[in-house]
N, C-alpha and C positions, 0 to 999 in steps of 0.2 A: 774273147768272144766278140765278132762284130752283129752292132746293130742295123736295125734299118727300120723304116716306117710298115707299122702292119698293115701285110695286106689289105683286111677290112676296112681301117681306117686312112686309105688314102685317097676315096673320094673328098673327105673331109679335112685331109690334109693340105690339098690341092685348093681348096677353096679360101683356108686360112692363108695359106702364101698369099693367093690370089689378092684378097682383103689386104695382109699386112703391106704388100707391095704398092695400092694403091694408096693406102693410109701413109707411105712415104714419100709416095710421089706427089702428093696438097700439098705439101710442106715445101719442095722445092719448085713447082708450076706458080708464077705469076699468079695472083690475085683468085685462086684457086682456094685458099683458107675461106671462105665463105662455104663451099661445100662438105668442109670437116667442122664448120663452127657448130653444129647441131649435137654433134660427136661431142665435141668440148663439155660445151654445156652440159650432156648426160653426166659424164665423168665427175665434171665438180659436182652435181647433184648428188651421185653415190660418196664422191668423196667427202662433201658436208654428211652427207647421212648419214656415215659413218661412224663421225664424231657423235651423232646425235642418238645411235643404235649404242655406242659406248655409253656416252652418260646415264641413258635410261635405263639399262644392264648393270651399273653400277651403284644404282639408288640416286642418282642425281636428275635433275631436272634440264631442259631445254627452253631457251628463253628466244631465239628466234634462230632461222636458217637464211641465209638469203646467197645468191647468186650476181656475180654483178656482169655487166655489158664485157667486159674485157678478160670473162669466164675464171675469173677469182672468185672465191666464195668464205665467206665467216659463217660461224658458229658459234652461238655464248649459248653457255651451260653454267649452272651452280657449279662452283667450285668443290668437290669432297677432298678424297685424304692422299697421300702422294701414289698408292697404288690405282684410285680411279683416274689421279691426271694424267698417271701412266699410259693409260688404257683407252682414254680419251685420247689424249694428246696422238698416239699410235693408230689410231683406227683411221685418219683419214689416207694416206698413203696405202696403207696396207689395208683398208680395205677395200678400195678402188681395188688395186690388184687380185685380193680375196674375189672380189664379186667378176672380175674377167677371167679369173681361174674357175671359178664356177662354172659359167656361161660357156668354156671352153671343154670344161667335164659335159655338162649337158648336151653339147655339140658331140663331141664322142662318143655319149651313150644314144645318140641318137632320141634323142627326147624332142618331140614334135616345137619346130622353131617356129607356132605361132605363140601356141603358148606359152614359150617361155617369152617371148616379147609382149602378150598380153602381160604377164604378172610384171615384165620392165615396168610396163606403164603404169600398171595398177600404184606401182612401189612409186615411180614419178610422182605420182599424183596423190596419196598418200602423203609425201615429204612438202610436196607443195602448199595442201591445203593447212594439212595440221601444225608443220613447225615453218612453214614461209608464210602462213596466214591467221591461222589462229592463234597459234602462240606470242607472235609480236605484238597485235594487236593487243591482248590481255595484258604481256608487259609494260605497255606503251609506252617505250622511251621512244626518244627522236632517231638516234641510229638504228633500232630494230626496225619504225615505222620509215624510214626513206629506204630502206631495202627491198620491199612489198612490192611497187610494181613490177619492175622487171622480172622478179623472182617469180614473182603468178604467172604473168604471160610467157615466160619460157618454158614453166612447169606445166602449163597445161597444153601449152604447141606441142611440146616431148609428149606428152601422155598421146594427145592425138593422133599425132604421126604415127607414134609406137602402135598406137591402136588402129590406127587404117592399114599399116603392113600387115599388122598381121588379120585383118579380117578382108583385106580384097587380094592383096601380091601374089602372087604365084611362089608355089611352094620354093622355088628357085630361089627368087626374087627373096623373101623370107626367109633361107637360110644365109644367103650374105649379106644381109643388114645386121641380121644376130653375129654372126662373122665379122665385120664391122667394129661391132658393136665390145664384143669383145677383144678384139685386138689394138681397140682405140685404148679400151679401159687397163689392159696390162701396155702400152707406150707409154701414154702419161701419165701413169704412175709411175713407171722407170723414170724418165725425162721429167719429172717434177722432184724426184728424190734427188736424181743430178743438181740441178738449179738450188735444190737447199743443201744439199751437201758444199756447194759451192759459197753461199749465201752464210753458211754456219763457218765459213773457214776464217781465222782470227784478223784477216788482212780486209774481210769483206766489211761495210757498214750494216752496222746494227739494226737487220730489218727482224718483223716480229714475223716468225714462223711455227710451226707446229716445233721445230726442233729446239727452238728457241725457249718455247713455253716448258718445254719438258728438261732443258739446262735450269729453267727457274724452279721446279718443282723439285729437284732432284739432286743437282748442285752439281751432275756430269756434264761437262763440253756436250752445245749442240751440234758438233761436228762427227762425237762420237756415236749419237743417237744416230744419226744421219745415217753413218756405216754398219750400225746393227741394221736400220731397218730397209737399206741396201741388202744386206747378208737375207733377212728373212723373207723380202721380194723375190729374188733370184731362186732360195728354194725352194718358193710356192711354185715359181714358174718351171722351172724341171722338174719337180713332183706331178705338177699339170701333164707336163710334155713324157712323159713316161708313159703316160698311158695310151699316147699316138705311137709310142716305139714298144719296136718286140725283137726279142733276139733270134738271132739265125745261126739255127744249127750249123755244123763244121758240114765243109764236101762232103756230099752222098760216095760212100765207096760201095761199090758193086759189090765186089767179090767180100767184102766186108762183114756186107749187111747182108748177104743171102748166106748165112751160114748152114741152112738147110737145103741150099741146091747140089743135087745131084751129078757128080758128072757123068755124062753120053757113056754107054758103055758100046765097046768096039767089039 
């Protein structure tokens, strides 16, 4: 059985390309990463969020979020039992991609792209205030509190911006920034699971990664973590892309399919 993109959906197919091929082309145009750093920074925001939607989900607490200049981001949580650090440890990668699988299903179903970049923002800002600003503060250790600035002021630029698209942009305009928005969030999550799959290989130095934290919890190779949560990216992502493909029936045969016509009498 060949597939092909559905009909219906290939206004919005066209758009995605559209987005994904721009989103490759920053990467290799000259000092043109300034135009996707906004992008970045969303991504580590959901991808902190992540971990911090795990912990809370798991009965554990959130001690601060921050964001840093060079779109790196931490997250310290109470520690719980080795199923929460599981779960924690997992949610940033894959959640990042969760949340541009999302945005991808909404885009499909045609769900009005102001509002779903209203509730981006809402979610922005949300993560900003309560765990990049209230929670550190309350902690107040030295490394939760030198994370604060930047983390505010980029959390609340994202929340605004998010918010001025979608309350002046033209409907156009507004659905390729969500387009954007999510094809940024399913790349670097691909391309960040790369870099620690790489980062987890036993030849690499010993950096501290999500994949790393979960060899410590668990007592598996971070290398193997790596390739599950490789494996479980890739199937959200064609689970997603399924729903942009529809199968196409085999050739129409005439004489076939008219099994009730009559023939011409002489």
């Amino acid at each position: 059985m060949k597939y092909g993109v559905s009909q219906d959906a290939r206004p919005q197919a066209t758009t995605l390309l559209l987005a994904a091929a721009v989103s490759i082309a920053l990467w290799f145009i000259p000092f043109a990463g300034v135009l996707s750093y906004p992008f970045r920074i969303f991504v580590t925001f959901i991808h902190e969020g992540g971990h911090a939607v795990a912990a809370l989900l798991t009965g554990n607490s959130v001690q601060s979020l921050s964001v840093a200049m060079n779109a790196s981001g931490e997250t310290y949580t109470t520690k719980g039992r080795m199923f929460s650090q599981i779960l924690v440890s997992s949610a940033g990668y894959l959640g990042a991609m969760a949340f541009g699988a999302l945005l991808l299903v909404l885009i499909r179903k045609a769900v009005a792209a102001r509002i779903v970049l209203a509730g981006s923002a809402l979610l922005i800002l949300i993560l900003t205030i309560v765990f990049g600003l209230i929670t550190p503060m309350v902690a107040g250790s030295w490394s939760s509190l030198t994370g604060i600035p930047f983390t505010f002021f980029a959390g609340i630029a994202l929340a605004v911006g998010l918010f001025a698209v979608a309350r002046f942009a033209s409907q156009r305009v507004a659905i390729f920034v969500l387009s954007l928005l999510a094809v940024q969030c399913v790349l670097n999550a691909l391309l960040d699971l790369k870099t620690v799959f790489f980062l987890s290989s036993p030849f690499a130095p010993g950096v501290q990664t999500d994949a790393a934290n979960m060899a410590g919890a668990t007592g598996i190779p971070a290398v193997i973590w790596t390739i599950i949560w490789i494996a479980i990216a890739f199937g959200i992502l064609m689970g997603v892309l399924r729903l942009y493909v529809a199968a196409r029936d085999r050739a129409f045969d005439a004489k076939r399919d008219r099994p009730f016509e009559q023939k011409a009498e002489v």
